[in-house]
N, C-alpha and C positions, 0 to 999 in steps of 0.2 A: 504494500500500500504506500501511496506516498499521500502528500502534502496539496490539499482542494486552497486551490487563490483563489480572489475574488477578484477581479477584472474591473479597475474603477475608472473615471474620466481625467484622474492625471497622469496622461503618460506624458504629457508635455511640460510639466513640473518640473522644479531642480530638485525633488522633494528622494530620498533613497529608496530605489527600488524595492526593498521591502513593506514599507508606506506606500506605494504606488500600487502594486499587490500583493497586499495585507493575508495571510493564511484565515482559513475562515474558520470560527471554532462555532460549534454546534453548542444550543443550549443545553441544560441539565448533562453535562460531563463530566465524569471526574478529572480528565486531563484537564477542561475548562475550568474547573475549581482551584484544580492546582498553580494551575498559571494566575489564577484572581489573586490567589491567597496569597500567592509568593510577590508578586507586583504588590499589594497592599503593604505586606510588612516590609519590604525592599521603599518604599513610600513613607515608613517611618510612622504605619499606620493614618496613611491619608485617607478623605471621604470618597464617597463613588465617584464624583467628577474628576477630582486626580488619578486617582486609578486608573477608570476609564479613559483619560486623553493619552495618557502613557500607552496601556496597552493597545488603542489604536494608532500606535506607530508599527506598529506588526501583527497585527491581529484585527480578525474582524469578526465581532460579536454582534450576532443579530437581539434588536433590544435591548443594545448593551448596559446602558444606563442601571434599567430595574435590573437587569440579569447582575451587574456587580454588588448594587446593591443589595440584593437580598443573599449570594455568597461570602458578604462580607458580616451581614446579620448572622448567618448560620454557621460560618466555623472560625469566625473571631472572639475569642473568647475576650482577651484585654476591651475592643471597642463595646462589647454587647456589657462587658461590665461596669463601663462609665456611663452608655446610655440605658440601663432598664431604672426601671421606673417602677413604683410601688404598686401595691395592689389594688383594684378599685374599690370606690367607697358604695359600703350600702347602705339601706333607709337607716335614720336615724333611731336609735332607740330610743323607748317611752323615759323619762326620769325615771327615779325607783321608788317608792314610797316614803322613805324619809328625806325625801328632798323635797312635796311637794304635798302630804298630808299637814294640820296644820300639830305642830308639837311644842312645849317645851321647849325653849333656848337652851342650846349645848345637849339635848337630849339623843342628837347625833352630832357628834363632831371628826370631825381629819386633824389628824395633828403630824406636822415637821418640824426638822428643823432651819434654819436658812443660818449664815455665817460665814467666817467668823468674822466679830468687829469687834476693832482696837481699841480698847477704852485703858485709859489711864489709872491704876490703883495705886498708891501710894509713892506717887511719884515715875515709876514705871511704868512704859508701857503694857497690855496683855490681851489675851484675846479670849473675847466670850462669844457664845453662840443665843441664839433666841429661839426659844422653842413657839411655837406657831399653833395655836388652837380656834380651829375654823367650825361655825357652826352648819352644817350643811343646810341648816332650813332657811334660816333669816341670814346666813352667810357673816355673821358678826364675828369679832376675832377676840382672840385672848393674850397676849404675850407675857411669856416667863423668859427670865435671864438664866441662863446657868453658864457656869465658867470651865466645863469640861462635858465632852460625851458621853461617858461615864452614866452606869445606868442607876445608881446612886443618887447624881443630880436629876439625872431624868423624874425619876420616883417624886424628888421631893418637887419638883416645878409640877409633876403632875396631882401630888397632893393640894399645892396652893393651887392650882386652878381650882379641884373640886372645893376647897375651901369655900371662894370665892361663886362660880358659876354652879354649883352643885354637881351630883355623881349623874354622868354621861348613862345612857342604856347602851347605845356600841362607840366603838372605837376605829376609827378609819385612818389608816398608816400604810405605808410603802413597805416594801419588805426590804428594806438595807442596801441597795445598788442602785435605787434611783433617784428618781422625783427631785431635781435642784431648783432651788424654788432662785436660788442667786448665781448668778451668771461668775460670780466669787472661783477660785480656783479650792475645789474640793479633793481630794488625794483619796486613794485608798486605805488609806487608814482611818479617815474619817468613817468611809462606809463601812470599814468591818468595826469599830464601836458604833457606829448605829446599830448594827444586825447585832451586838452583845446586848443593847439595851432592850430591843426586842426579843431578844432569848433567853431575858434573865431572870432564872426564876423567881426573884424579888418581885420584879413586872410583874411576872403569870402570875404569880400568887396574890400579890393585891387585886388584881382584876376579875381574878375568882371571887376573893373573898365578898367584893363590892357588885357582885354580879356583872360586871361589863363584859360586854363582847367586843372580843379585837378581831379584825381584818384584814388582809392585804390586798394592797392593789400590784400590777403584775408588775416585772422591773422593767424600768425606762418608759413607763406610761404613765405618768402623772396625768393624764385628758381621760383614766381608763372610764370613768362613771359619765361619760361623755357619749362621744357620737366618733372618736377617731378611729373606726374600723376597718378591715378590708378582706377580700373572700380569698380566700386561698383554694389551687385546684386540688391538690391532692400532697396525701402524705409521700415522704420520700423524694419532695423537688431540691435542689439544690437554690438556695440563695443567696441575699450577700446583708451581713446586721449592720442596718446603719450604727454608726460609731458617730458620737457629737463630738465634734473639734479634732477630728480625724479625715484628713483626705481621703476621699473615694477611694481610690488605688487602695489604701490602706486597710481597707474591709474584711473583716472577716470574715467567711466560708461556714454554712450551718447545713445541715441538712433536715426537711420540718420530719418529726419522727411524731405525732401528735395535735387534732386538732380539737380547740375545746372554743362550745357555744355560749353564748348567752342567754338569755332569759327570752330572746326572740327568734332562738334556732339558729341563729348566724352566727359565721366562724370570726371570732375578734382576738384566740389569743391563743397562738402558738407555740406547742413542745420542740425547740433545737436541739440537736446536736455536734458540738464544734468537733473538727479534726482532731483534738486531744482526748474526745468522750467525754467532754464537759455537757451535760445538758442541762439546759434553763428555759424558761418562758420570757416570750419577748410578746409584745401586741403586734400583729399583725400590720403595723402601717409604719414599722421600723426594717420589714422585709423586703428584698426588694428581688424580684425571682430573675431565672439567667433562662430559664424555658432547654436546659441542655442535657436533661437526664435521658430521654427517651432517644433524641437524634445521637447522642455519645456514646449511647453502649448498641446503638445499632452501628455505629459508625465502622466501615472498613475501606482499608486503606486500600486507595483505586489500583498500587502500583502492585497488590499483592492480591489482587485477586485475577483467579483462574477462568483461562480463556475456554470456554466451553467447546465440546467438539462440535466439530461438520455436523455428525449426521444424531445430533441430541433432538428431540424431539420437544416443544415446552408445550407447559398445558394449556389447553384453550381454557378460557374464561365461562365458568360455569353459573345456575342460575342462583347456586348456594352465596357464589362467591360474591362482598360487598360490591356495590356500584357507587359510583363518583355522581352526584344531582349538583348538574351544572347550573350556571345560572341560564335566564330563556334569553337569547339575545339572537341576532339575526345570523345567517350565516358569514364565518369567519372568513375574510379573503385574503390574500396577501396582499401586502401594503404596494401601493402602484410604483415609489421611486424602485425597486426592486427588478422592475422592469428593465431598467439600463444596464444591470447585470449581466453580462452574454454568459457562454458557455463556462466554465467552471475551468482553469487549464492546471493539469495534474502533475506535478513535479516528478519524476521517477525516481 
């Protein structure tokens, strides 16, 4: 076999004979892919229109345009990772009852904390935190100081609240890794004394004894009692966990191993899996999917697969077998400039 030109109107150009007739490469190819995919990253990752004007210096792609673009969608991983885009949004959910029944001030309340700030003790400077008591009905607030995250001070700013606003029925809190109410620079060591303050049986125990119900909202969803949700297709996709004040490139890799609903059937919050077997729950609208589980493990390499024989027989298409429901449009023609194309001449 050799090499189909395509026959175009510069032969009177200074333009290189190989521009002048371009090899013609067939849509949905592997070789066609190969030559896309290699032009793109040789482009340093450029869009279809670079691409494509490069490889129409040798090559000639029918529909070229859409044809790189959508080769460049489907096995560029790096591009497909800077543009996917989160999941989409569904109907809103109803409020929940203690946000919209009439109750009691502070009879449901959210409590963080936001920090730290510098305040001056005895000459020195020092750093305290404010803990944050939010009434979820009338949205009125309470603030305590405490001078460490220590679940000690926790307890006793949460005694003077009840002092003060009386004993809460539930408790609404972040579980230890999220919710930053201050754009402040927060460390990980703040968050694991938060999660001690939440886990410490001093806490449990006074909440018992006072009857309150504590809660968590999922990490990194501070909007969770909200409307920020998104429908995810299925367990086992691969995606990428947005990270706040981390470039894109920098994203981690999850696989969703878990999908859990809400009170109106829709999927709002996600079981991951990181590459290390770390698994946590993220909200659904910090996901952002790559769509590459299904096309990547069918995927094989065009240079390695086997050329079937002459006299193979394939199967005709039977009535069992799926059919493709096109859309109705009128009969397909070929495009008329196509016409000035003459015979096809065959290199040996």
């Amino acid at each position: 076999m050799g090499l189909t030109r395509v026959q175009t109107r510069l032969q009177n150009s200074f333009l290189p004979q190989e521009t002048i007739q371009p090899i013609f490469l067939p849509q949905n190819h592997p070789v066609t892919e190969l030559i896309v995919s290699q032009t793109h990253k040789m482009l340093l990752h450029g869009g279809p229109v670079l691409t494509l004007s490069h490889i129409r210096k040798y090559y000639w792609l029918p529909k070229g345009r859409k044809a790189v673009a959508q080769i460049i969608r489907k096995w560029c991983i790096p591009c497909r990772k800077l543009s996917a885009t989160p999941f989409a949004l569904p109907k809103y959910a109803p409020f929940p009852s203690s946000r919209v029944k009439p109750n009691p001030p502070f009879s449901n309340t959210g409590v963080d904390y936001f920090g730290p700030i510098n305040l001056k003790e005895g000459g020195s400077p020092k750093k305290f935190w404010v803990a944050l008591f939010t009434c979820l009905s009338v949205r009125a607030i309470h603030l305590e100081i405490v001078s460490d995250l220590s679940a000690d001070k926790f307890l006793n700013a949460f005694k003077r609240f009840i002092a003060r606003r009386g004993t809460p029925q539930r408790l609404l809190s972040d579980n230890a890794t999220c919710f930053k109410l201050s754009k402040k620079v927060v460390t990980e060591m703040w968050d694991l004394k938060w999660a001690s303050v939440l886990s410490s049986p001093e806490v449990l125990s006074y909440c018992a004894e006072h009857q309150i119900e504590w809660d968590f909202i999922v990490e990194h969803a501070p909007w969770k009692g909200g409307a920020w949700e998104r429908l995810i297709k299925e367990v086992g996709e691969v995606v990428l966990v947005h990270q706040e004040e981390t470039p894109r490139g920098l994203w981690r890799y999850a696989v969703i191993t878990a999908l859990l609903e809400n009170q109106n059937k829709e999927i709002s919050v996600a079981e991951i899996r990181y590459a290390n077997g770390r698994i946590t729950r993220r909200s659904v609208g910090l996901l952002f999917p790559l769509e590459i589980t299904e096309e990547f493990n069918a995927r094989v390499d065009p240079l390695q697969q086997e050329t079937p024989p002459a006299d193979q027989k394939f199967p005709k298409t039977g009535p069992s077998q799926e059919k493709r429901v096109l859309r109705d449009r009128k009969t397909i023609r070929p495009p008329a400039r196509y016409a000035q194309f003459k015979d096809f001449d065959v290199d040996a």
